[in-house]
N, C-alpha and C positions, 0 to 999 in steps of 0.2 A: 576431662574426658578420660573414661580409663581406659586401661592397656588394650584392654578386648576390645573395644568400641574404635581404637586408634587402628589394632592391626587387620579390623576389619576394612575400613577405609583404605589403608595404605596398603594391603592385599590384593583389593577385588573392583577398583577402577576401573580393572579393564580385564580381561579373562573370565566375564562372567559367565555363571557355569550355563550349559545348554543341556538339562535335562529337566525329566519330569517336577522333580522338587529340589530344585538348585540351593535355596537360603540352607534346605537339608544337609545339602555339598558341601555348606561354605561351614556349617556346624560343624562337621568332621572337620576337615581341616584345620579349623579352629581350637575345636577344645569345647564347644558351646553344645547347645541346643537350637533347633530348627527355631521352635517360637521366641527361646532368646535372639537370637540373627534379626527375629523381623520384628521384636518387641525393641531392640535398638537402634533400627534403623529407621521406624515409624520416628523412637524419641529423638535422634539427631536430623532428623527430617523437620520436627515440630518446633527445635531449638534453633532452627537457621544453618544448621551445619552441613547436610543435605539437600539438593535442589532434587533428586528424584535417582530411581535406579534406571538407566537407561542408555540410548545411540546417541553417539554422534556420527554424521552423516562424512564422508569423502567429499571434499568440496566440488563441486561440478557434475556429479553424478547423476544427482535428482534437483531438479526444480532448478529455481537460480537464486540468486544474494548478490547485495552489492554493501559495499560499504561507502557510509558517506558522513559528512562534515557541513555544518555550518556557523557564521562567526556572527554569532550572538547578542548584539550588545548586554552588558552586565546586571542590569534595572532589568530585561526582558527575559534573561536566560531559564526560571524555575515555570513560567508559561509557556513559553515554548517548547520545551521541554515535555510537560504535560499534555502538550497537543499531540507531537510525536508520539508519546506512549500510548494515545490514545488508537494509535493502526495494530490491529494483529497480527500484521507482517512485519513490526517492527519485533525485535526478538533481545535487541543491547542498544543502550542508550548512556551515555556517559559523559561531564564533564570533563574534558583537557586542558591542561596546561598550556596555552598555543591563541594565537589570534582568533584560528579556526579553532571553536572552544566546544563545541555538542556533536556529539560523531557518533554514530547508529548506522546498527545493520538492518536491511532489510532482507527480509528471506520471503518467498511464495513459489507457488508453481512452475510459474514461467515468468520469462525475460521480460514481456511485454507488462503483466503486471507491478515489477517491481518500477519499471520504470513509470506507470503512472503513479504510485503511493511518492514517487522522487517527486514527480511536478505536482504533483499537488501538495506536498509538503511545503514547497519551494511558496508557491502560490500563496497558499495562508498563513508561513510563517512571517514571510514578509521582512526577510532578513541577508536578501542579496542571492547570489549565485549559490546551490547546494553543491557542492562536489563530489559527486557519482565517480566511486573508485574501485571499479569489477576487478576481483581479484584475474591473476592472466595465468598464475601458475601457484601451487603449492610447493613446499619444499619439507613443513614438519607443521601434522595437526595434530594436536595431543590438548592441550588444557589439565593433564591430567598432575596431581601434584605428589611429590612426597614427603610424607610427614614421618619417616622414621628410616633408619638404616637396616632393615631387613631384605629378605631376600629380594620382595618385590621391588623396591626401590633400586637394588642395583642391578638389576635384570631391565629396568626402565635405562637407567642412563646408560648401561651399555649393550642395548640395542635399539637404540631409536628406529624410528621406521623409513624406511631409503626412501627418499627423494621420489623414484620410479615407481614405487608403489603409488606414489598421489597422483601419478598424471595418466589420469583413468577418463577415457570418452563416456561423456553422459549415455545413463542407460534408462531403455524401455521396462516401467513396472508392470506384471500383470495383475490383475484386480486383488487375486486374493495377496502380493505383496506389495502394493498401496494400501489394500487393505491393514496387514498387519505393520507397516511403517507407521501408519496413520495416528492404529494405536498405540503405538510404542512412544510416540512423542509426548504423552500424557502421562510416561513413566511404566517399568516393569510393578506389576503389581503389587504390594506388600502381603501376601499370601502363597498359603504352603503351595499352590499348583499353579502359579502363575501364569503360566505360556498355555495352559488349559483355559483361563479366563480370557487372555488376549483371545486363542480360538473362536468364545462362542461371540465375540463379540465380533468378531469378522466373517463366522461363517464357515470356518476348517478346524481339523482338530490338530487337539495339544501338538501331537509328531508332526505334523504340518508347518508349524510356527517356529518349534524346533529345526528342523530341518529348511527352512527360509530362513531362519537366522542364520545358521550358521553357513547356507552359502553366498549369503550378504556381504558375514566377515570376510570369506576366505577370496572371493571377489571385490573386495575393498568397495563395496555398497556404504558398509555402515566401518567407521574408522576403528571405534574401539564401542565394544557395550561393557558397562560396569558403573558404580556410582559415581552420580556427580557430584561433586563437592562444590561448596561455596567458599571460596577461597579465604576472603578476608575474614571470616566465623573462625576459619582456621589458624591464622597467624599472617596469612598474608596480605597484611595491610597497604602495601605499597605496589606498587607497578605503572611502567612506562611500555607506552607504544614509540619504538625508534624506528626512524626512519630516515633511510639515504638513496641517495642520486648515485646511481652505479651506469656506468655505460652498460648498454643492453644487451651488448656481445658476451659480458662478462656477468649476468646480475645470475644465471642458475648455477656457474660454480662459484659464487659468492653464497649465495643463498646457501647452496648445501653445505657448505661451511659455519656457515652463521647456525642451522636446524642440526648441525652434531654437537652444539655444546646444551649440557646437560641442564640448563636453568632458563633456555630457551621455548616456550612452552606453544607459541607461535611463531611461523615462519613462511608468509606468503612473497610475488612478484604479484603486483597491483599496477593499473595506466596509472598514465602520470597525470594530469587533469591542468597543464598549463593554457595560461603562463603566472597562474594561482598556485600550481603545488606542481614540484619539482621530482618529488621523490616517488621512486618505484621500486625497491623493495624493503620490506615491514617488518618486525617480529615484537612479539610482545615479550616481556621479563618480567617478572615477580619475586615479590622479594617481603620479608620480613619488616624490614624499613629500607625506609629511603637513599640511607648511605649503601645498604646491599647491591639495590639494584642500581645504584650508582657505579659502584665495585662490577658488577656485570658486566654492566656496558665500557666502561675501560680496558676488559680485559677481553671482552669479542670484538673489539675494535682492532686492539692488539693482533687477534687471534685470527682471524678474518682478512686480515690487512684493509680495514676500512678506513682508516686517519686520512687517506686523499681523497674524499667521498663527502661532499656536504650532507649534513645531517641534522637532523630537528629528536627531539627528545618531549614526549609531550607524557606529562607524569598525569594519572588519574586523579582528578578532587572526590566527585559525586560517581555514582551509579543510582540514576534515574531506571531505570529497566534491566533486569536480566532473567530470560527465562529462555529454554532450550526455542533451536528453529522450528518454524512450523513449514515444511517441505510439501507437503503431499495431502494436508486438508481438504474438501471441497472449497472452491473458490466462494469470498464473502462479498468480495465488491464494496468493501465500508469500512468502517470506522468502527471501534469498540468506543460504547459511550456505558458507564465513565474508565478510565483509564484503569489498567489491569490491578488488583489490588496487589498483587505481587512486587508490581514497581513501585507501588507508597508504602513497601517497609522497606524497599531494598534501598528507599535513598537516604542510604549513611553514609560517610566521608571514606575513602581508603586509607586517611591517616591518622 
């Protein structure tokens, strides 16, 4: 990858520009040209290195998600799997390291639908109890990564985003911002006028889309807009979801502790789903190899005071599915047949 192509990633994750020819913005800033900007990011889009330019969503905001887990037997795991990725409300699908071995989000509209794509999942996979684990609070959503020690990277780790900002009551969408939500989830366009294109396809013009985005951001609607990167394309091969049993009086200043260290990349409070899983709250780590994010978790354990807290460490094998939430869709009521082709290239190993 070279330098431009790097410090465009590691620049523009998140502060993406809100005007009429933004890729134009990111060209100045750069040193580039407008059609170089989007001639490189069509090509690390087409390489794997890129999932889209786009939102990610304030958990609880719009629609619902839940996360859930079921334990697989070994012989059965690569068809079940396949089935799950077969719902469009499934959004991450992933083998773990852990008894409970296939764990996937669900995301839709509303509450009521996610929890029938759970029973019916439950029903046809035919693989015991699923574990429906609604997130209860946020503490640090970012996924966003850094690949180089420039400005933007240290501007990331030392201003994470406070704890308060995530615990936002779900909000009411007006048409024309479902509208442009809708199509945001498809990706910011790779074209010189982008937020003019999302317009006609919703119906308002370019200032309209602009000015909805940007009071999305500044109301923590949408968490961050900027590229999204595929981690493992990038270096990051390895990562664990950790998880511990914190009394409940203490788990959001635990939490907010555990979401200030800087290689924290998730950091939810999630129900506990006993007397099958114990643990309530979560963050995810990422790491170059395995001893990395091994080294992490020792030292937020440390850092945290979590050593008196049982804990489970469940390291990623596969990624069966990943592609951003789908929030704000019209409702399908079904099943994508056959499974998204998206999730039959992404199933490679994280290690």
């Amino acid at each position: 990858m070279s330098q431009a192509q790097l410090e465009l990633l590691d620049q523009f994750q998140r502060d993406f520009p809100l005007c009429p020819r933004p890729y134009a913005a990111i060209a100045q800033r750069l040193g580039l040209t407008e059609a170089g900007v989007i001639v490189a990011l069509r090509r690390l889009q087409a390489r794997g290195r890129v999932s889209r330019v786009g939102a990610t969503l304030v958990p609880g905001r719009v629609g619902a998600a839940t996360l859930a887990a079921l334990a697989v037997p070994g012989g059965r795991l690569e068809n079940v799997a396949a089935l799950i990725n077969g719902y469009r409300e499934v959004n991450h699908n992933y083998e773990r390291e852990h008894e409970f071995n296939l764990w996937f989000v669900v995301t839709a509209a509303n509450r009521e639908r996610v929890q029938a794509v759970v029973r019916d999942v439950e029903r046809r996979a035919r693989c015991g109890k699923v574990l429906e684990l609604p997130m209860v609070e946020a503490y640090h959503v970012d996924l966003g990564f850094r690949l180089g020690a420039g400005e933007a990277a240290q501007r990331r780790a030392a201003n994470p985003a406070p704890a308060s900002s995530l615990r936002k009551a779900p909000c009411v969408l007006s048409a024309p911002e479902r509208a442009i939500l809708a199509a945001l989830q498809d990706g910011v366009p790779l074209t010189a006028r982008p937020y003019a294109e999302i317009g006609l396809r919703c119906a308002v013009g370019e200032e309209t889309v602009i000015a909805e985005l940007g009071r999305m951001l500044r109301e923590r609607v949408i968490a961050r807009l900027g590229v999204i990167v595929r981690h493992r394309a990038l270096g990051y091969r390895a990562n664990a979801m950790v998880v511990w049993d914190v009394p409940n009086v203490e788990v959001r200043a635990v939490g907010s502790k555990v979401a200030r260290a800087d290689f924290v990349t998730l950091c939810y409070r999630r129900l506990r789903h006993l007397p099958h899983w114990r643990y309530n709250l979560y963050c995810m780590i990422h790491g170059t190899t395995r001893e990395e994010v091994a080294a992490h978790i020792a030292e937020l354990t440390e850092r945290a005071g979590l050593a008196r807290c049982p804990r489970a460490v469940l390291y990623s094998r596969r990624c069966f599915k990943q592609r951003g939430a789908r929030y704000v869709e019209e409702e399908t009521h079904g099943r994508d047949r056959p499974p998204d082709s998206e999730s039959d290239a992404e199933r490679i190993s994280d290690h």
